[in-house]
ZABA-866090 format. One record per residue (C-alpha): residue in one letter; x, y, z. Coordinates in steps of 0.25 Angstrom, whole numbers, padded with zeros to 4 digits, always signed. Layout:
// residues N
AXYZ...
***
This chain:
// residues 718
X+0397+0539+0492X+0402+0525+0486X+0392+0517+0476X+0395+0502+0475X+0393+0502+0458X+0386+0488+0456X+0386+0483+0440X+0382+0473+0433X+0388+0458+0436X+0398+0459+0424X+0405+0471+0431X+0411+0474+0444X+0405+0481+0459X+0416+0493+0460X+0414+0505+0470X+0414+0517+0465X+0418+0530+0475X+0413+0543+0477X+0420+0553+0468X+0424+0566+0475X+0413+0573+0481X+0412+0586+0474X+0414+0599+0479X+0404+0604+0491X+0398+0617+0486X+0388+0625+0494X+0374+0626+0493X+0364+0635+0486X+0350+0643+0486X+0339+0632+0480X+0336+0637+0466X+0320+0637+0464X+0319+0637+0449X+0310+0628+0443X+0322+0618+0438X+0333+0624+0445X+0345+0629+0440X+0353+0624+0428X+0366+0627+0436X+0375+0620+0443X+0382+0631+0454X+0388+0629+0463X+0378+0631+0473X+0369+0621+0466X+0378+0609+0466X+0382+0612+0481X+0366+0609+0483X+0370+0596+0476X+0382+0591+0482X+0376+0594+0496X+0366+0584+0493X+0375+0573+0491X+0378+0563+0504X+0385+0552+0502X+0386+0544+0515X+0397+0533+0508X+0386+0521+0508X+0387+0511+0497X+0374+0510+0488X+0372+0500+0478X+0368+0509+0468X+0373+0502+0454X+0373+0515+0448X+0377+0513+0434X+0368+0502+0434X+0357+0509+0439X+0359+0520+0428X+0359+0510+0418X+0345+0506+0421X+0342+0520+0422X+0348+0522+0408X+0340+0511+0402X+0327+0516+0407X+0329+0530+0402X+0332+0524+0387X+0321+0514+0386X+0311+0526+0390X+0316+0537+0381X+0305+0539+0371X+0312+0550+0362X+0324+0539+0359X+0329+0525+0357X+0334+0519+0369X+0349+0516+0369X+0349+0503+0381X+0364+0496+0382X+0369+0483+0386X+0373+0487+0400X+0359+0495+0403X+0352+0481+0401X+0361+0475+0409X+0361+0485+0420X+0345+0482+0420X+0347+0467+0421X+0358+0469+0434X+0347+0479+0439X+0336+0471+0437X+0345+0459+0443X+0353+0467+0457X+0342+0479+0456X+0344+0492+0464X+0348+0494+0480X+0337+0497+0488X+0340+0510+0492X+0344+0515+0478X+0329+0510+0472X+0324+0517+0483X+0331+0529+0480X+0327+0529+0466X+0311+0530+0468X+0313+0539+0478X+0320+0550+0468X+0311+0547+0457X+0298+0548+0467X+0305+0562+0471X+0309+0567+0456X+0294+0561+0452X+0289+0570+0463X+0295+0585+0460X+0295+0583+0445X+0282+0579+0444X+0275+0594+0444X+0269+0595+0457X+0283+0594+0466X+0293+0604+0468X+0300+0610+0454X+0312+0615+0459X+0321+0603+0454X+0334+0608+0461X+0331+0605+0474X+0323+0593+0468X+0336+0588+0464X+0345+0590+0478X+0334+0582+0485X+0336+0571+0475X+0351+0573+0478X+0348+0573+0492X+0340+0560+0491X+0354+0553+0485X+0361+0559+0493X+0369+0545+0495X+0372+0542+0483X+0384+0543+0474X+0380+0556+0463X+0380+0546+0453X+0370+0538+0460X+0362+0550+0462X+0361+0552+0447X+0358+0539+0444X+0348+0536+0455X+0341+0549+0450X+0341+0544+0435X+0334+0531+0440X+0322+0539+0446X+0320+0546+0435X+0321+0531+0425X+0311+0527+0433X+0300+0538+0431X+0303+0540+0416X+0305+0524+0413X+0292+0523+0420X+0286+0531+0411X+0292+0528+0396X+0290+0512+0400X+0276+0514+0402X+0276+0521+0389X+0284+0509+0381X+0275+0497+0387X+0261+0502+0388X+0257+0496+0375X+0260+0483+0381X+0258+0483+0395X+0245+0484+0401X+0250+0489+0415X+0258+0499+0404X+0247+0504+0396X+0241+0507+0411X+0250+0514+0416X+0253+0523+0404X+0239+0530+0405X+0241+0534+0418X+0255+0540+0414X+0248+0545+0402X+0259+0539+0394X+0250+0539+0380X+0247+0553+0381X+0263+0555+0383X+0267+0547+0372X+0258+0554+0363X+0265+0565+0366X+0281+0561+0363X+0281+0562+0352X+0274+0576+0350X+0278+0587+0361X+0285+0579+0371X+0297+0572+0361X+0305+0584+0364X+0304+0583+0376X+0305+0569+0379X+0317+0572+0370X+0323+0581+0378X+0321+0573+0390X+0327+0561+0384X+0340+0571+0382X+0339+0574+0395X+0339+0559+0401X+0349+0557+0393X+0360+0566+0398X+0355+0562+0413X+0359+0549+0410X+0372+0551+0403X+0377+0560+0415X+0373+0549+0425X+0381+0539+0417X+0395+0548+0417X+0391+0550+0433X+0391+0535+0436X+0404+0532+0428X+0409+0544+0436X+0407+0537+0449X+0411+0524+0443X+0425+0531+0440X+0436+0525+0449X+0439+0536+0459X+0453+0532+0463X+0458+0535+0448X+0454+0549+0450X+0460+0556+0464X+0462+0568+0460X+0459+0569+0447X+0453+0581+0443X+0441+0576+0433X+0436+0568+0444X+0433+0579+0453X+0428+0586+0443X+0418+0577+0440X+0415+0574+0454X+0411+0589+0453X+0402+0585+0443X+0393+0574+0447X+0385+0582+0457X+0383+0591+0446X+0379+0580+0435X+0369+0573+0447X+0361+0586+0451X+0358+0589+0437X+0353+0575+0432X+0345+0575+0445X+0341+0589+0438X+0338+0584+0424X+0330+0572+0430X+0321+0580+0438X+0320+0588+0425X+0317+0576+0417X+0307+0571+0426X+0299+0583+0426X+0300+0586+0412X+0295+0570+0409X+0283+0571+0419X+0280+0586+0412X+0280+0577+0400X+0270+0567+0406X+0261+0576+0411X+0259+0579+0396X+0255+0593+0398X+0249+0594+0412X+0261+0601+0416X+0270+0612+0409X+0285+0608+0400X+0293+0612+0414X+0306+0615+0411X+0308+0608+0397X+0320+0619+0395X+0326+0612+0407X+0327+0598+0400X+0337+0603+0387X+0345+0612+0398X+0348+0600+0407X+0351+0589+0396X+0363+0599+0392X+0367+0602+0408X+0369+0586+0409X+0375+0585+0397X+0386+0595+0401X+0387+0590+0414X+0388+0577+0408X+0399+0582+0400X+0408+0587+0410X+0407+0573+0418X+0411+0567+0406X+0422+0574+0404X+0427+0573+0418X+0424+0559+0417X+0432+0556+0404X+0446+0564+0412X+0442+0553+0424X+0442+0541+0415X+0454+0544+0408X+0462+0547+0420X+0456+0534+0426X+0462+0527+0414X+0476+0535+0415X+0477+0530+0430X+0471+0516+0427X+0482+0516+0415X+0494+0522+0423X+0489+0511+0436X+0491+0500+0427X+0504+0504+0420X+0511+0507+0433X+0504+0493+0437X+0514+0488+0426X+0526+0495+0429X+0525+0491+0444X+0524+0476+0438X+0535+0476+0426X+0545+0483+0438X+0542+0472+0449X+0546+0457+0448X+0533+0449+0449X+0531+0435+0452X+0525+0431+0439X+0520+0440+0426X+0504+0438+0427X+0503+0452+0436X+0510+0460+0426X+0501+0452+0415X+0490+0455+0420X+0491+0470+0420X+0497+0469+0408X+0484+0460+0403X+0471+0468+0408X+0465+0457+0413X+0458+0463+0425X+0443+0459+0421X+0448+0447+0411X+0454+0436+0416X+0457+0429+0405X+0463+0441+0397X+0472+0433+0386X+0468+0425+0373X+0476+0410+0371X+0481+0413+0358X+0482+0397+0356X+0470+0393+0362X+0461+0406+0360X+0457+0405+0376X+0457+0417+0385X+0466+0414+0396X+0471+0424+0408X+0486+0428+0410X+0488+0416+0420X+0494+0410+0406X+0507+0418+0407X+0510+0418+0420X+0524+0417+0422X+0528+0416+0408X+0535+0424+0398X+0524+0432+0392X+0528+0439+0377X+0518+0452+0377X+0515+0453+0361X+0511+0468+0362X+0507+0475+0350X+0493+0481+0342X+0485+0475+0333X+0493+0479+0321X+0502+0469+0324X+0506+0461+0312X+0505+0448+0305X+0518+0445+0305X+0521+0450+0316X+0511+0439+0323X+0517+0429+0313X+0531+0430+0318X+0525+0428+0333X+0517+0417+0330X+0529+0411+0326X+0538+0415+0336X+0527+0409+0346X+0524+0398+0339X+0537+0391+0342X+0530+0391+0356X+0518+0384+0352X+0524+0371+0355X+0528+0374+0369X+0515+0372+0380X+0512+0384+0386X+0518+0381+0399X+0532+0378+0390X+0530+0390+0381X+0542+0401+0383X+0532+0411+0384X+0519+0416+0379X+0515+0429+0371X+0502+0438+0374X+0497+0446+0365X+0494+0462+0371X+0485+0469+0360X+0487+0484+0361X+0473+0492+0356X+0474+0503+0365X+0459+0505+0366X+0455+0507+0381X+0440+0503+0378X+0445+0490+0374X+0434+0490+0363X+0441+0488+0349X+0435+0490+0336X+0431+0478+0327X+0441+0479+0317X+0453+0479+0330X+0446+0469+0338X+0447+0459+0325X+0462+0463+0322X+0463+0458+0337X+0455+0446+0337X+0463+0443+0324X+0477+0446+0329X+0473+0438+0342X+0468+0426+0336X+0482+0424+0328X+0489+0424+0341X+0495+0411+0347X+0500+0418+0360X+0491+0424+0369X+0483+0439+0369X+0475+0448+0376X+0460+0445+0374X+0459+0460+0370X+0467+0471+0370X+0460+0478+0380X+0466+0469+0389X+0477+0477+0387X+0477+0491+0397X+0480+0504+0392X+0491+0504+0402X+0499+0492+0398X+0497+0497+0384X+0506+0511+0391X+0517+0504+0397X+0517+0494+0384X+0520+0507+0376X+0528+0515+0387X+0537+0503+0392X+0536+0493+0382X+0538+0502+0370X+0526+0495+0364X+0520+0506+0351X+0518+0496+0339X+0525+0486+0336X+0522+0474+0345X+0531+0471+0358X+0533+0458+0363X+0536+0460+0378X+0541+0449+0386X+0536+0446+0402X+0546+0437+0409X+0538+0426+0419X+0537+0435+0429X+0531+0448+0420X+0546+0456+0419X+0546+0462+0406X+0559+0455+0397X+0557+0460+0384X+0549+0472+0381X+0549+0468+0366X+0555+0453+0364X+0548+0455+0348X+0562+0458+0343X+0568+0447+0349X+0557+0438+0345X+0558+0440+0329X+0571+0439+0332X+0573+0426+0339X+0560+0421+0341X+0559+0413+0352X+0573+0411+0355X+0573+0425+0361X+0565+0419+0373X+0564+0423+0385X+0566+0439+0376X+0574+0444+0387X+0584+0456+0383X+0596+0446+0388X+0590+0435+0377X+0592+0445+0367X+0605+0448+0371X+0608+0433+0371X+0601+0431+0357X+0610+0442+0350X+0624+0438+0356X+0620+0425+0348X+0616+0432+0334X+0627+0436+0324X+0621+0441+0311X+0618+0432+0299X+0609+0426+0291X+0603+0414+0302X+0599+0426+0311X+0595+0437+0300X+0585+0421+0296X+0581+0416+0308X+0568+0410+0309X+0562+0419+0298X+0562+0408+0287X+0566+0393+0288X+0569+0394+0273X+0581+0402+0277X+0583+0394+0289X+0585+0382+0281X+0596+0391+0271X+0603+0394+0284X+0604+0379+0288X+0609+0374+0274X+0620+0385+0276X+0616+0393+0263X+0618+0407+0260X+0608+0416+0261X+0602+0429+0254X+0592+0436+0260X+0587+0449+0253X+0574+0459+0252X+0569+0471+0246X+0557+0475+0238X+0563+0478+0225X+0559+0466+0215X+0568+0469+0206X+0581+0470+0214X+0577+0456+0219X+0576+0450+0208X+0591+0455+0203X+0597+0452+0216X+0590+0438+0218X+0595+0434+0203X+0608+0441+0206X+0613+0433+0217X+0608+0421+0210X+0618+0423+0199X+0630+0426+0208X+0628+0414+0217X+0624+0405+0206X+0636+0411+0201X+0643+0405+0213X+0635+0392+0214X+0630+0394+0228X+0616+0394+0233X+0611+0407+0241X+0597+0408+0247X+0591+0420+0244X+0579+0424+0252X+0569+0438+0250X+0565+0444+0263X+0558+0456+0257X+0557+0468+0267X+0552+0473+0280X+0536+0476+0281X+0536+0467+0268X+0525+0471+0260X+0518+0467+0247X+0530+0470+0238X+0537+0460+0246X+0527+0451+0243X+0527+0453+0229X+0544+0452+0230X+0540+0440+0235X+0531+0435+0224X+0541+0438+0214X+0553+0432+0222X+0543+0420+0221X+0539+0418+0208X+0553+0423+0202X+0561+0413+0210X+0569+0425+0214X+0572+0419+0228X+0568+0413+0241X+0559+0424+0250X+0553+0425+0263X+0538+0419+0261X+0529+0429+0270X+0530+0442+0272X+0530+0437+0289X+0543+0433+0285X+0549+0444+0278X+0543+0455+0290X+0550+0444+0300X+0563+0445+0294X+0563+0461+0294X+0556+0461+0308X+0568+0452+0314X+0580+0462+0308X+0572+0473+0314X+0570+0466+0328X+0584+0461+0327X+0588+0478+0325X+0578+0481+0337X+0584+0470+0347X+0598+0476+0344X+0593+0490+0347X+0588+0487+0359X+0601+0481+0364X+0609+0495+0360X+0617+0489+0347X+0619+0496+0335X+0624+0494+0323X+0637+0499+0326X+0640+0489+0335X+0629+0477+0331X+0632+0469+0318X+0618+0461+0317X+0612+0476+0320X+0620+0482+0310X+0615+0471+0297X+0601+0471+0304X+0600+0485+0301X+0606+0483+0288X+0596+0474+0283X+0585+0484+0290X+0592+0495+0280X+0590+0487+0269X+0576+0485+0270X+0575+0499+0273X+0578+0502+0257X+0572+0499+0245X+0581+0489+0239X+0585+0476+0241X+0595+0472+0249X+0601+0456+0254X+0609+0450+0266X+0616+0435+0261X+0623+0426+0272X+0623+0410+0276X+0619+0405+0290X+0629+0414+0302X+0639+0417+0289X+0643+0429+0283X+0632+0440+0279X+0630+0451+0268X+0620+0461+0263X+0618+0473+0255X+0607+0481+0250X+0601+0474+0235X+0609+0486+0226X+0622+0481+0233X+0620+0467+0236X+0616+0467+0218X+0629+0476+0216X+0636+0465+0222X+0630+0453+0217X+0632+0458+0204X+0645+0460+0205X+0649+0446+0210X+0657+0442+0197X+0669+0453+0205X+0668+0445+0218X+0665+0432+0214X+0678+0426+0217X+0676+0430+0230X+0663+0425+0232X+0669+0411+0225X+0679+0412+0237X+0674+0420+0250X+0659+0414+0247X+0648+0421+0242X+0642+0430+0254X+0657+0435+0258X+0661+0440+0244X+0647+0446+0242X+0649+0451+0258X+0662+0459+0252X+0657+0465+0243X+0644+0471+0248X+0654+0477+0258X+0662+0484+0248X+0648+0491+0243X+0648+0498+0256X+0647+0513+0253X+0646+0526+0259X+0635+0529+0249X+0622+0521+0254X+0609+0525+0258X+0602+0514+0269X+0589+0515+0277X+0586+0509+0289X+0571+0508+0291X+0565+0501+0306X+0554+0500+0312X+0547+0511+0323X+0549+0498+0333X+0564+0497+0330X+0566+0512+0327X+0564+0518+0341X+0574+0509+0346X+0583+0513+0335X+0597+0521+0340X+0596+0536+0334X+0609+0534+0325X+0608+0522+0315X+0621+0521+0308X+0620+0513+0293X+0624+0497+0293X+0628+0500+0279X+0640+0511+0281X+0637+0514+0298X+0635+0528+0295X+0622+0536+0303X+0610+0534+0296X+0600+0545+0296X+0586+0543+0302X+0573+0546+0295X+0557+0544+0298X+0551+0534+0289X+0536+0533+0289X+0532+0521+0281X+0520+0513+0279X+0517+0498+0279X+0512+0498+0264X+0518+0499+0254
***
């Protein structure tokens, strides 16, 4: 039978179906003990099942509201412990109090509490096995969860009656009346004495009836169609029957022991054994269900996960008509319609906003860094200009915390918070807007791991870029729309020299490139070598009387000693130096993107010249020493590592005349290339982003011989 599930006004009326009937077994001879047997055969749960006859009518039963209520009862009348009420079982009360309960259902109840009342009271029938199939019988109609929870509400009502008349008869009159005839004082007195065990083990008892009630209504509020077939449904479809029968069982038990109690010594300790015996059958029962349920809800949350990534498969291979459907998987929106955060004006706003514009997916975890949120800020900045209608496109932020509660702990949720308010572009309100499943096909399709991705959606959701990052510290901007064939474009117009190993990094440097002078750029952490080398080149082109430029750009992942290079370079006068550490991790990032960007469109070093002195710049900052690249504007370049760049410069007096005559960065060009030796030793060190892209065979930019492949582990202290 089907049960409409009412709830509260905050949630949502669904219908939840009749799980597969278990299986029909055949009936057995009554058992005539006094409680019955502690079994379950076979032949007694064929009794059980035959009792049940659903006729398909819908009853409005709110169910797991009704067990609340019955929940809060039982802990505000334990006397042997503190009562544990939550938020939801008060508010189940209100709505109850508010909607109350169907007609036929309150009628049901007083009639199985008049009946359990009746045979428990120590002057009806004693076999409680039969007892408990005409209870079944009774309710026949209902769902087995129902019949659990109708049953647990019979019973609230007699031992609330009891303990509320206990709690309240020192201050009400109609109270203090009552409890005589109930004999209430004479009870108390003896709680805490001879009947504490007991109530203890009661309390035990209640308990466990409770907790396997719960599991049986979150059981029947599973969605079925997720689980056709699927062997732990049936399994715990098996179950319920089982679990119903024996807390109908332990609440005829409970009822008779509690009226035993009450009684206080007119009547004999009836089957106290039975009580201890049955807390531990329920909790077994109860262990079982749980089990089965936990295989049903992970395989709900595989098919639920594996629906919605096929839903975004289906999308990214079909032309839509705009972007907001494939948005809208993509931002779990379903029960927020306003699932995005204005980064300008700190208002949540729905997904309407990007309709039919160019959306840049910033994808990444929370470990994402300062500087790489610095560089965006600027990169977007230069759209802040532009209206929002006029804007080339907007950027989202996608928050991955793979936590399928949603909850995140304090010291997360204020790394978010923090990260979140810094953005000018907008961002998911909370990361668990983001599914599980969109978090899959990030990894699986989008080859997101780490290091933040920024995908580009066309106007009509079609996927340009799967990471437009590269081309974006890059060229900025200018990369728009970040389509492969503007990549392309954007390289046919590059040749390597000093303006594009520059651009946009510094305007100091911009302004050296405008004035047409030459210029050194140089790095290293060794103090000492960059204090020779700086005083060095000072001497030969004073010697020259020309004006060189000299700029330090420290080292990738700069750290404090770049910062302390930096002080010295400062106070020494040594040169000039990039100002922040953003800076210098810019200028490293950009040559890594640049050897990336070229990766992905086949080239090599063999057949790539920007390639070829991208890496070799990479290789110098893979080593200790120092190393610097001189050139002017689009004009000739050199470089060398700092041992052979000193060697040379020291011995400038044998090529002087050739400087004097060719120019400076010729003669000095020359002669670098006559260092050129089989005998070197150079490392290249990239990233794990850059790395996996990376061709298997890597042949040297120095001497174009195979270089060997190692595993480096390093840390990001130093």
């Amino acid at each position: 039978m089907a049960v409409v599930e009412s709830a509260p006004k905050s949630s949502t009326t669904r219908l939840t179906e009749e799980p597969p009937a278990p299986q029909k077994l055949q009936p057995r001879k009554r058992d005539s003990s006094l409680f019955g047997p502690l079994d379950d055969s076979g032949m007694i749960m064929a009794d059980v099942i035959a009792t049940h006859a659903s006729d398909g009518r819908l009853v409005d039963v709110k169910t797991k509201l009704l067990l609340q209520v019955v929940e809060d009862i039982l802990e505000r009348a334990s006397p042997t412990r503190a009562a544990h009420v939550t938020q939801a079982h008060m508010e189940a009360v209100e709505y109850m109090t508010e909607e109350g309960i169907h007609g036929v259902v309150a009628d049901t109840i007083r009639k199985i509490g008049s009946e359990i009342q009746f045979h428990c009271s120590g002057t009806g029938r004693r076999d409680l096995h039969p007892l408990a199939l005409d209870l079944l019988t009774t309710l026949s109609m209902y769902s087995w969860d129902t019949k659990a929870v109708i049953v647990m509400a019979a019973f609230g009502i007699n031992y609330g009656d009891f303990w509320l008349t206990s709690q309240i008869c020192t201050t009400n009159s109609l109270a203090k009346s009552l409890s005589v005839l109930k004999q209430v004082p004479e009870v108390l007195s003896h709680v805490n004495k001879m009947l504490k065990p007991r109530l203890d083990a009661l309390s035990n008892l209640i308990r466990g009836m409770l907790d396997l009630t719960k599991s049986l209504t979150e059981f029947y509020d599973l969605p079925v169609g997720y689980l056709s077939g699927f062997p732990a449904m049936s399994m715990a479809s098996n179950l319920v029957p089982t679990a119903v029968y024996w807390i109908i069982r332990s609440v005829l038990v409970c009822t008779s022991q509690f009226n035993s109690i009450l009684s206080v010594g007119h009547h004999q300790d009836m089957g106290s054994w039975d009580v201890s015996t049955l807390a531990y059958k329920l909790g077994d029962i109860h262990a079982h269900l749980k089990d089965q349920l936990t295989r049903c809800h992970k395989e709900i949350e595989e098919r639920k996960l594996n629906e919605v990534y096929q839903t975004l498969v289906r999308l990214f291979d079909t032309t839509q008509v705009d972007n907001l459907r494939v948005l809208r998987v993509l931002i779990h929106s379903i029960d927020d319609h306003q699932p995005l955060l204005d980064g300008f004006t700190k208002t949540r706003v729905g997904v309407e906003v990007l309709g039919k514009k160019t959306v840049v997916l910033l994808i990444s975890d929370l470990d994402i860094t300062a500087e790489e949120l610095t560089v965006l800020e600027n990169v977007y900045g230069e759209l802040s200009q532009q209206t929002k209608s006029e804007k080339a496109y907007e950027m989202v932020w996608l928050p991955v915390v793979q936590n399928s509660s949603g909850w995140m702990p304090a010291k997360q949720q204020e790394t978010f918070k923090r990260l979140q308010s810094a953005m000018p572009w907008y961002s998911l309100h909370h990361p668990s807007l983001l599914h599980p499943a969109v978090i899959q096909y990030m990894k699986e399709v989008w080859q997101y791991e780490k290091k933040p991705l920024l995908v580009v959606l066309d106007p009509l959701g079609r996927v340009v870029c799967t990471n437009a990052i590269h081309m974006m510290w890059i060229w900025g901007n200018a990369a728009f729309p970040f389509t492969r064939k503007r990549e392309e474009d954007l390289w046919n117009q590059e040749r390597w020299s000093m303006v594009f190993v520059v651009n946009g990094i510094d305007e100091t440097m911009l302004s050296w490139i405008r004035e047409g002078k030459p210029i050194c750029l140089y790095g290293g952490e060794d103090i000492n070598w960059i204090r020779k080398f700086t005083s060095t080149m000072r001497s030969v082109t004073d010697e020259l009387k020309i004006s060189i430029e000299m700029m330090y750009v420290g080292k990738s992942n700069p750290k404090e000693r770049v910062r302390s290079n930096i002080n010295a370079i400062s106070s020494e006068k040594l040169s000039y130096y990039l100002p922040e550490l953003t800076f210098i991790w810019f200028f490293w990032v950009r040559l890594e993107s640049m050897w990336y960007s070229k990766t992905q469109q086949g080239r090599t070093i063999a057949d790539d010249n920007i390639m070829r002195e991208v890496m070799s710049l990479l290789t110098f900052d893979g080593s200790n020493q120092g190393w610097a690249i001189l050139g002017h504007g689009n004009g000739e370049m050199t470089k060398a590592s700092g041992n052979r760049m000193l060697e040379a410069l020291e011995s400038f007096p044998t090529w002087k005349e050739n400087a004097v005559r060719d120019g400076f960065i010729p003669a000095l060009a020359r002669v670098l290339a006559s260092y050129h030796s089989k005998e070197h030793c150079a490392s290249l060190v990239l990233p794990r982003a850059l790395g996996k892209d990376v061709h298997e065979h890597i042949t040297c930019a120095e001497c174009n011989r195979p270089m060997e492949k190692y595993v480096l582990y390093r840390c990001c202290d130093e």
